[in-house]
N, C-alpha and C positions, 0 to 999 in steps of 0.2 A: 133101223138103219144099221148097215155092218160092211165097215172098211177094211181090207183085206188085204191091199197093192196100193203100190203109188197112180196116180192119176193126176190128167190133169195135165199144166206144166209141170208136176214134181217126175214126168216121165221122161223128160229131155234135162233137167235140171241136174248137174254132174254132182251139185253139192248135196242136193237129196238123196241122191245113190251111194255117196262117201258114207255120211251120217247114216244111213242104213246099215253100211256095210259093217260100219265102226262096234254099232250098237250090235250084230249080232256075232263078231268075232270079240265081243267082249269077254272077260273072265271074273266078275266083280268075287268083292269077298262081302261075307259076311256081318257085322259089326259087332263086336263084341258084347255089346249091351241092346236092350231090346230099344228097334228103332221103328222111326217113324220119319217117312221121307216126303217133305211135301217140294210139288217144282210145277214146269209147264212147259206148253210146246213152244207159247209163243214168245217174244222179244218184248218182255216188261210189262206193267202195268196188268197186271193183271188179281194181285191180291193174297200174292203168296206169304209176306210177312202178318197181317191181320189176321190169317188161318193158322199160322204156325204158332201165332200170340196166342189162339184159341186151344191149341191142341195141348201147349204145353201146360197152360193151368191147368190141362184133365192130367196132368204123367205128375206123380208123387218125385220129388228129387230126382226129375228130368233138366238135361241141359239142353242147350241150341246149339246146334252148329253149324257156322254160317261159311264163307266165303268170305264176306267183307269186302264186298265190289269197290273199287275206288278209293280203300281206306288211302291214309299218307303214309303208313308204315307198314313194308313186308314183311313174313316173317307168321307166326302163329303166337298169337295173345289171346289172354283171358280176361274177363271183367273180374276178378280177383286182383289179379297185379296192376292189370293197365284200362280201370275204366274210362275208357276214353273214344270219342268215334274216330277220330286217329287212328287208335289200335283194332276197334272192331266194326268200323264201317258206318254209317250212319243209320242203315236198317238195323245192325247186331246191336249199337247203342242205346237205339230206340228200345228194342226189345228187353235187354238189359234193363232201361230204367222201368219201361211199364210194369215188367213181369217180376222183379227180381229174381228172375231165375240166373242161373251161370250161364256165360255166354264164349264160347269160344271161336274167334275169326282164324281159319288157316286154309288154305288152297289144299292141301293133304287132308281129306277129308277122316280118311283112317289114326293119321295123327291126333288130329285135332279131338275125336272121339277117345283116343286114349287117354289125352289129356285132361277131359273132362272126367275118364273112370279116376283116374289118379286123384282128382278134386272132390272124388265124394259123389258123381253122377251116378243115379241107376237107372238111366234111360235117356236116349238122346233125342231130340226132335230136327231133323237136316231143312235145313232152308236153302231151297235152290238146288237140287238135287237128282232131277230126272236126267238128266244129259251129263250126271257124272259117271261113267261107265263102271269105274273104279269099284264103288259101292250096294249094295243091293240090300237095300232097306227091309226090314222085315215085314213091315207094311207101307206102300208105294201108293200115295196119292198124288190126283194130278188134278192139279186147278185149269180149270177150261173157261173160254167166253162165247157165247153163245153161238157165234161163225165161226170158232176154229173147227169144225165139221169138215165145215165149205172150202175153210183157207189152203193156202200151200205156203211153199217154204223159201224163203227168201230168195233171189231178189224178186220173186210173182207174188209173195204175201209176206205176211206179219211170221210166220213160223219159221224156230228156230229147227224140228225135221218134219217130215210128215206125220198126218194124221195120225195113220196106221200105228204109229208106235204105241198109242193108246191102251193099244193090247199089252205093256207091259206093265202097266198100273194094277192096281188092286182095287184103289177106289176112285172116281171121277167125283169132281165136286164143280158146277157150274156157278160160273160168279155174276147175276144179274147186275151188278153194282145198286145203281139205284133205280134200275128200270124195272117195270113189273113182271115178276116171276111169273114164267111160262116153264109151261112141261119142258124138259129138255130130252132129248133125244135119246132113245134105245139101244143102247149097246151094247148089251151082256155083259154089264157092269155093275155093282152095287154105287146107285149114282144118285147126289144129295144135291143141294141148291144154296146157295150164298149171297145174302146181299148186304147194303150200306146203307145204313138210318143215320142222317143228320142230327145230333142234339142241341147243336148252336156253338157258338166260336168261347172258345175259351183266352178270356182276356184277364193278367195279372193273378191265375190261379181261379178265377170264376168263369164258371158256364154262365154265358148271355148270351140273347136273342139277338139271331142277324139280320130278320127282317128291318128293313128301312136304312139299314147303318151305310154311312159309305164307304167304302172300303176300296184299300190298296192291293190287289193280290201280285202274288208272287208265288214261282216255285220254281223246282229242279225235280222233277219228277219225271216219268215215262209218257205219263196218258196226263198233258194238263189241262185238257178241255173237259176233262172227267172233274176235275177240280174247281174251274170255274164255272162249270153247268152247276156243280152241289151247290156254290154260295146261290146262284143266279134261283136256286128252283127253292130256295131256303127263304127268299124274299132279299137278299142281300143287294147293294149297287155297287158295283164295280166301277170304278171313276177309272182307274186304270189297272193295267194289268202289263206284267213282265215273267217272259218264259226263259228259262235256264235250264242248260241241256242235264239230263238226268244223272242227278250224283254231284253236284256239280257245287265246288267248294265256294260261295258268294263269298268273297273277302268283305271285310269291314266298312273297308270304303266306299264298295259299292253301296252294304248295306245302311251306311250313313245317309248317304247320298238319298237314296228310295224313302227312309226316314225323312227324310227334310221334305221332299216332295210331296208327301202323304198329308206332313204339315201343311203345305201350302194350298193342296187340295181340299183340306178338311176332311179329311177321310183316315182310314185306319188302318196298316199296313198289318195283312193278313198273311199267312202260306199254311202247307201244311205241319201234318206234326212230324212227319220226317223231319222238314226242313229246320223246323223248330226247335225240337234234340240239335240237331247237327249244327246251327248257329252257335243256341248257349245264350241266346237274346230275350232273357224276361218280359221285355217289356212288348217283345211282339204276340200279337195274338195269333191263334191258330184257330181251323174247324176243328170240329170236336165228330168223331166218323166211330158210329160205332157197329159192330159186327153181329146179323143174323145168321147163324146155320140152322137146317135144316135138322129137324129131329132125330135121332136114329146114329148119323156121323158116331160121336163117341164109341157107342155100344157096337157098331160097324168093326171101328180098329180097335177095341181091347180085345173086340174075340178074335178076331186075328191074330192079335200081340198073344193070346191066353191059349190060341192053338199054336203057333210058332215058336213061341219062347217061354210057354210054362208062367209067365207074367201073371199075376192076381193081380184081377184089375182094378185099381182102386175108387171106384165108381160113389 
């Protein structure tokens, strides 16, 4: 397969032509530390913080550097002064707690990277980063799902530009989620495969089984049918279920409120682990989703990192 031009509706589409134009009278700089940039074409859900979870345990005293979509407070912070999803967003929080790596939220992506050299980083990992023109990663990974091939670009599809931009990545990584891995598609790319294994919900600090359980779901996510398909395919019962637009700060009240009803159901007010970071609520349970890549990835970007930046790859 090999895309080359806009097509499609993205031919008549003015904003496909902008984003094109944008992307190639860009002048990104370089980053001062050896990078690694993972992003995507399309409008969320698609798996880019789980992959950047993955990349950064391979990078020896690597930071993240996020955006911080949505955080409450503008401005650029660090998980050193201001651990908090307030200051670094609810995906840069999560990250922060899983990984303990440093995390840095600022919309100046170039800032934000010096900040983390000043903190002691010697390598960054970008989260959300293909559509920042600003930057040009030393290695450019792009997470795709399986029709963004097919798709186009807003308001005709899910894509934030065309296809075609594709050709400015390094490496393509296809995210099955949890459906069964198929060949993905040829495109003169070094290109790996990604999916989601279920281990069961993690309730009060233990992993248990969700087969049979009843359960309350909840989220504020992008894709949340992708969320209630895992419990549904895991054996779980969904008695009810509550959708909340992505990012989206559930104040206490409501979260009360879904509590008491979960009681009255008998059932067990579930979401995910975003949502679960970004609450601060113990006593809710979460899925427990954890991350396949495809063999090779790693050894793909340190020889990249190891011809670009001299980096020994700490493998």
């Amino acid at each position: 397969m090999k895309v080359t031009y806009l097509r499609g509706p993205d031919l008549i589409n003015p904003y496909a032509w902008v984003i094109s134009l944008l992307r190639r009278m860009s002048d990104p700089q370089i980053p001062p530390l050896p990078s690694v940039g993972v992003g995507n074409l399309r409008t969320g859900g698609t798996g880019k913080t789980p992959l950047v979870e993955y990349l950064v345990g391979k990078l020896e005293d690597a930071a993240i550097v996020t955006l911080g979509y949505r955080r409450k407070y503008r401005g650029c912070f660090t998980s050193l002064e201001n651990p908090t999803p307030y200051h670094l967003g609810d995906e840069g929080y999560m990250l922060f707690k899983k990984t303990g790596k440093l995390v840095v939220a600022c919309k100046d992506r170039m800032k934000g990277t010096l900040m983390a050299k000043e903190r002691g980083a010697k390598a960054v990992v970008y989260d959300d980063v293909f559509q920042y023109f600003k930057i040009k990663p030393h290695v450019s990974i792009l997470l795709l799902r399986p029709n963004d091939p097919y798709s186009y670009v807003l308001p005709f599809g899910p894509l934030r530009e065309p296809f075609v931009a594709y050709r400015y990545a390094d490496i393509l990584v296809f995210n099955f989620k949890l459906e069964g891995v198929k060949p993905p598609p040829k495109l003169g790319k070094p290109t790996f495969t990604m999916r989601y294994k279920i281990r069961g919900m993690v309730e009060k600090g233990r992993v248990k089984d969700v087969r049979g359980r009843r359960l309350y779901a909840f989220c504020a996510i992008a894709d949340p049918f992708s969320f209630f398909g895992a419990i549904k395919r895991s054996g779980g019962i969904i008695v009810k279920k509550r959708i909340f637009p992505d990012h989206w700060w559930i104040s206490k009240e409501t979260l009360a409120y879904m509590k008491t009803e979960a009681e009255r159901l008998n059932a067990t007010p579930i979401c995910t682990e975003k949502d679960f970071y970004r609450l601060g609520d113990d006593s809710l349970a979460y899925l427990k989703v954890e991350t396949e890549v495809e063999k090779g990835l790693t050894e793909a970007v340190f020889e990249l990192l190891k011809e670009r930046t001299k980096i020994k790859p700490p493998l």
